[in-house]
Backbone as numpy.savetxt, mean C-alpha at the origin, in Angstrom:
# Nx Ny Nz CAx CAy CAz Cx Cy Cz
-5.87 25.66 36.82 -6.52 24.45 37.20 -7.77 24.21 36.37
-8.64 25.20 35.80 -9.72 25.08 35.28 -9.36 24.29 34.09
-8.33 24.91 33.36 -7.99 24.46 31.77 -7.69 22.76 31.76
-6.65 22.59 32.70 -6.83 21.55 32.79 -7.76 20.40 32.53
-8.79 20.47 33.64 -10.14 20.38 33.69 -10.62 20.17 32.35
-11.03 21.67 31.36 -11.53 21.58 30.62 -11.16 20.79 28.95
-9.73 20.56 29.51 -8.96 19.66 28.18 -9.23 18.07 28.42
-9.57 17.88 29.64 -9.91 16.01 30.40 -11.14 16.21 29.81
-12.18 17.13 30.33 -13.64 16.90 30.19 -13.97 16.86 28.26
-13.04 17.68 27.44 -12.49 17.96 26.14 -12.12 16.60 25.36
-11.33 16.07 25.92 -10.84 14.52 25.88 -11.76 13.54 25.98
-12.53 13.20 26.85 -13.32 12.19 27.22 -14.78 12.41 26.39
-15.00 13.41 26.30 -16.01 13.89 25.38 -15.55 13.39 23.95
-14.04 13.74 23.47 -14.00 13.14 21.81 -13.50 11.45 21.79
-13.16 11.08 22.65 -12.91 9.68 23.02 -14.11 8.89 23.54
-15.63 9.99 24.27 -16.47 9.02 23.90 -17.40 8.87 22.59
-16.89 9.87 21.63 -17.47 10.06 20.18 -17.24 9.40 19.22
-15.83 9.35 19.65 -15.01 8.73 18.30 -14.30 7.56 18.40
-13.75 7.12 20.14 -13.45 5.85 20.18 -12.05 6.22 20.34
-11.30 4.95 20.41 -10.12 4.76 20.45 -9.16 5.24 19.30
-7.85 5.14 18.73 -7.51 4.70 17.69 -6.82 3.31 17.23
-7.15 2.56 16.43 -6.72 1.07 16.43 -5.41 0.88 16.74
-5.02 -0.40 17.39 -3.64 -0.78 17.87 -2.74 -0.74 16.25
-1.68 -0.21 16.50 -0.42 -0.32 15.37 -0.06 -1.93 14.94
-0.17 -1.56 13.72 0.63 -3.00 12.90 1.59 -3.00 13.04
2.49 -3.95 13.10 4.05 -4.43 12.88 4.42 -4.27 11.31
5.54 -3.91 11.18 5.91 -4.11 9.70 6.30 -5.21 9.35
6.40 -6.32 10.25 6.58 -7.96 9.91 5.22 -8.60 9.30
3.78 -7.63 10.17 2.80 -8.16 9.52 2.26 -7.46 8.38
2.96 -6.62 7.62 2.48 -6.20 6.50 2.96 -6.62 5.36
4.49 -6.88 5.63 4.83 -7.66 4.54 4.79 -9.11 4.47
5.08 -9.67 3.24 4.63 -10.79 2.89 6.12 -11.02 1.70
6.76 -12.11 2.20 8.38 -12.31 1.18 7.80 -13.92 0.15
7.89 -13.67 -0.64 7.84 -15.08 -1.85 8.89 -15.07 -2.63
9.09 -16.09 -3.44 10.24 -16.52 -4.63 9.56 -16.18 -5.41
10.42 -15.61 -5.96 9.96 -15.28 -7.68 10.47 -16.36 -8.25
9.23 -16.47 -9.81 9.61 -17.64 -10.42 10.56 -17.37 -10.83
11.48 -18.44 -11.50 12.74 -17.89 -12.55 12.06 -17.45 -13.79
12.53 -16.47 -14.89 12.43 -16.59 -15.79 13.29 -16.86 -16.87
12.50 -17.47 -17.85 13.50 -18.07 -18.76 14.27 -16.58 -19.86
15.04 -16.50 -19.83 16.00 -15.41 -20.33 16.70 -16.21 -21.74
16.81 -17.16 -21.68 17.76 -17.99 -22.87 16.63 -17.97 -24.03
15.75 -18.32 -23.43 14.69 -18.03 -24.68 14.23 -17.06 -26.04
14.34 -16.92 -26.98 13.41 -16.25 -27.83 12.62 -16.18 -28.85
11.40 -15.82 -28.54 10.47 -15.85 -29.78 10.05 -14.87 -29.95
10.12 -15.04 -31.37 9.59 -13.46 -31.93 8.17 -13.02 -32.09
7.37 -13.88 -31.88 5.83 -13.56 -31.36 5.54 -13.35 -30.32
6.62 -13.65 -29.58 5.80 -13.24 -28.06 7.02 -11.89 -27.66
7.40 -11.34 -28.68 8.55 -10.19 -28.30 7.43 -8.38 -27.93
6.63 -8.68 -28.66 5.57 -7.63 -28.36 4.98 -7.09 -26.70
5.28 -8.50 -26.01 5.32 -8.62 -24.70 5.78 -7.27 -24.17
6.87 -7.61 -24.38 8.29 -7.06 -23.46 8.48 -5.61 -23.53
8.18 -4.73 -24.84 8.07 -3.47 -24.84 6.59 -2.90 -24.75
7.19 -1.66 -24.73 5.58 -0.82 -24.51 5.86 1.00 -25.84
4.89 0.78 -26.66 5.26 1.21 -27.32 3.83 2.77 -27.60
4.13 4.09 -27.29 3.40 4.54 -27.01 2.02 4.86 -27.95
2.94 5.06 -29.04 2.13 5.31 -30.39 1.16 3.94 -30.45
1.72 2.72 -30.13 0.72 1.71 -30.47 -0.48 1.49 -29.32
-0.07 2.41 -28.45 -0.84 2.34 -27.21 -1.88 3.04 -27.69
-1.63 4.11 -28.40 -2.14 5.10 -28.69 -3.50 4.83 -30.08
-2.75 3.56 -31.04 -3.08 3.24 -32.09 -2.70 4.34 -33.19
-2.05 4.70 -32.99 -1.39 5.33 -34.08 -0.62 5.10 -34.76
């Protein structure tokens, strides 16, 4: 009976220290759904082809 006791009095002591813990989010409110734009795929230019890869050495400047 004591332990008891001393896990309530244990409890109420870190619940009046520290508070509650905040109510749970929904996973409906975390996400967020949009359209992606289209992209144009038929397209190409060769100046803007530098875009599209990643090239380490040039990352690098080497």
């Amino acid at each position: 009976m004591g332990t008891n006791k001393t896990l309530d009095d244990a409890a109420a002591a870190r619940r009046a220290r520290f508070g509650t813990l905040p109510a749970r989010i929904a996973f409906t409110d975390m996400v967020e759904e949009t359209s992606a734009a289209p992209k144009a795929t038929d397209s190409y230019d060769p100046e803007a082809q530098w875009k599209d890869f990643n090239c380490l050495a040039r990352d690098l400047g080497l």
